[in-house]
C-alpha positions as CSV (number, residue, x, y, z in Angstrom):
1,X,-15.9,44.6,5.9
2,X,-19.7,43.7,4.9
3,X,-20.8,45.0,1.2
4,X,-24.4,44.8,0.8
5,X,-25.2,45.1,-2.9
6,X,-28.8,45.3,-4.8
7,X,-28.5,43.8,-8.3
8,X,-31.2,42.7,-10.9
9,X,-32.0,39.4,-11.1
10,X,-34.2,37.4,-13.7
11,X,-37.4,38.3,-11.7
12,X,-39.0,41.5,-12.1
13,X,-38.1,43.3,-9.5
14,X,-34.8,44.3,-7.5
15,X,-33.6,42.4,-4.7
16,X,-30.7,42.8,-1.6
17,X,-28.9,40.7,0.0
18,X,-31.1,40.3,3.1
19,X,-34.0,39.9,0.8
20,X,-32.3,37.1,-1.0
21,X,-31.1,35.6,2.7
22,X,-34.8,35.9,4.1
23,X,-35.9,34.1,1.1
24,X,-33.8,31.8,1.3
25,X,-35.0,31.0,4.7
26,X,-31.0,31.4,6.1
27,X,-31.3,32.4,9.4
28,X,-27.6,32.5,10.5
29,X,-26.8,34.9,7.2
30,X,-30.3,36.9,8.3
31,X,-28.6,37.6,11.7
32,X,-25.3,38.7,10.0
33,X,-26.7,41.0,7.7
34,X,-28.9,42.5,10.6
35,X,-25.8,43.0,12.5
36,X,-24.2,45.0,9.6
37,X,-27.1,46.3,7.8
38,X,-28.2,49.7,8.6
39,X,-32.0,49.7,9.1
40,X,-32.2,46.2,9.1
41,X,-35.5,45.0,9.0
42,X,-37.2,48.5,7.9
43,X,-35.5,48.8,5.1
44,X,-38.0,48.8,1.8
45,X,-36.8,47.9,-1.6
46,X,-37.1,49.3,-4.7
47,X,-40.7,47.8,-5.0
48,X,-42.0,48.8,-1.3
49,X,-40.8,45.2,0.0
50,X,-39.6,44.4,3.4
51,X,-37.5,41.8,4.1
52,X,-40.4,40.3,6.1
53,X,-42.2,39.6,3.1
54,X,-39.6,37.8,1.5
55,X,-39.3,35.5,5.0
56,X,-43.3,34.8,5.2
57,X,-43.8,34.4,1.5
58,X,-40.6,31.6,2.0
59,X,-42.3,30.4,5.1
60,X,-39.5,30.4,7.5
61,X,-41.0,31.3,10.6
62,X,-37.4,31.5,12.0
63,X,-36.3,34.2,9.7
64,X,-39.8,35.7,10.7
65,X,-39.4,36.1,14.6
66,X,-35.9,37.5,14.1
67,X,-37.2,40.2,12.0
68,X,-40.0,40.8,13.9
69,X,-38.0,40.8,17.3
């Protein structure tokens, strides 16, 4: 079984798992999460952010065409 926590970090704002995955540019854990993620991609956080702009922002144009595809 997949958990999927959000949890507070030191920057202002709330981040999940695929956020932190997207940012990180990790395109194999980006694909897992998708897999097990319900609403994947579309999913906003706390602050409005989709997990695409945590992918451009990191500039993994990988990460980027998964999400978008």
């Amino acid at each position: 079984m997949l958990f999927v926590y959000t949890y507070t970090c030191e920057l202002p704002f709330r981040i999940m798992t695929l956020d932190m995955a997207c940012s990180a540019g990790n395109l194999h854990m980006v694909s897992l999460l998708l897999i097990h993620f319900e609403g994947g991609a579309s999913v906003r956080n706390i602050d409005g952010l989709l997990p695409l702009h945590f992918a451009a922002v990191s500039g993994s144009r990988g990460v980027v065409d998964l999400l978008l595809n």
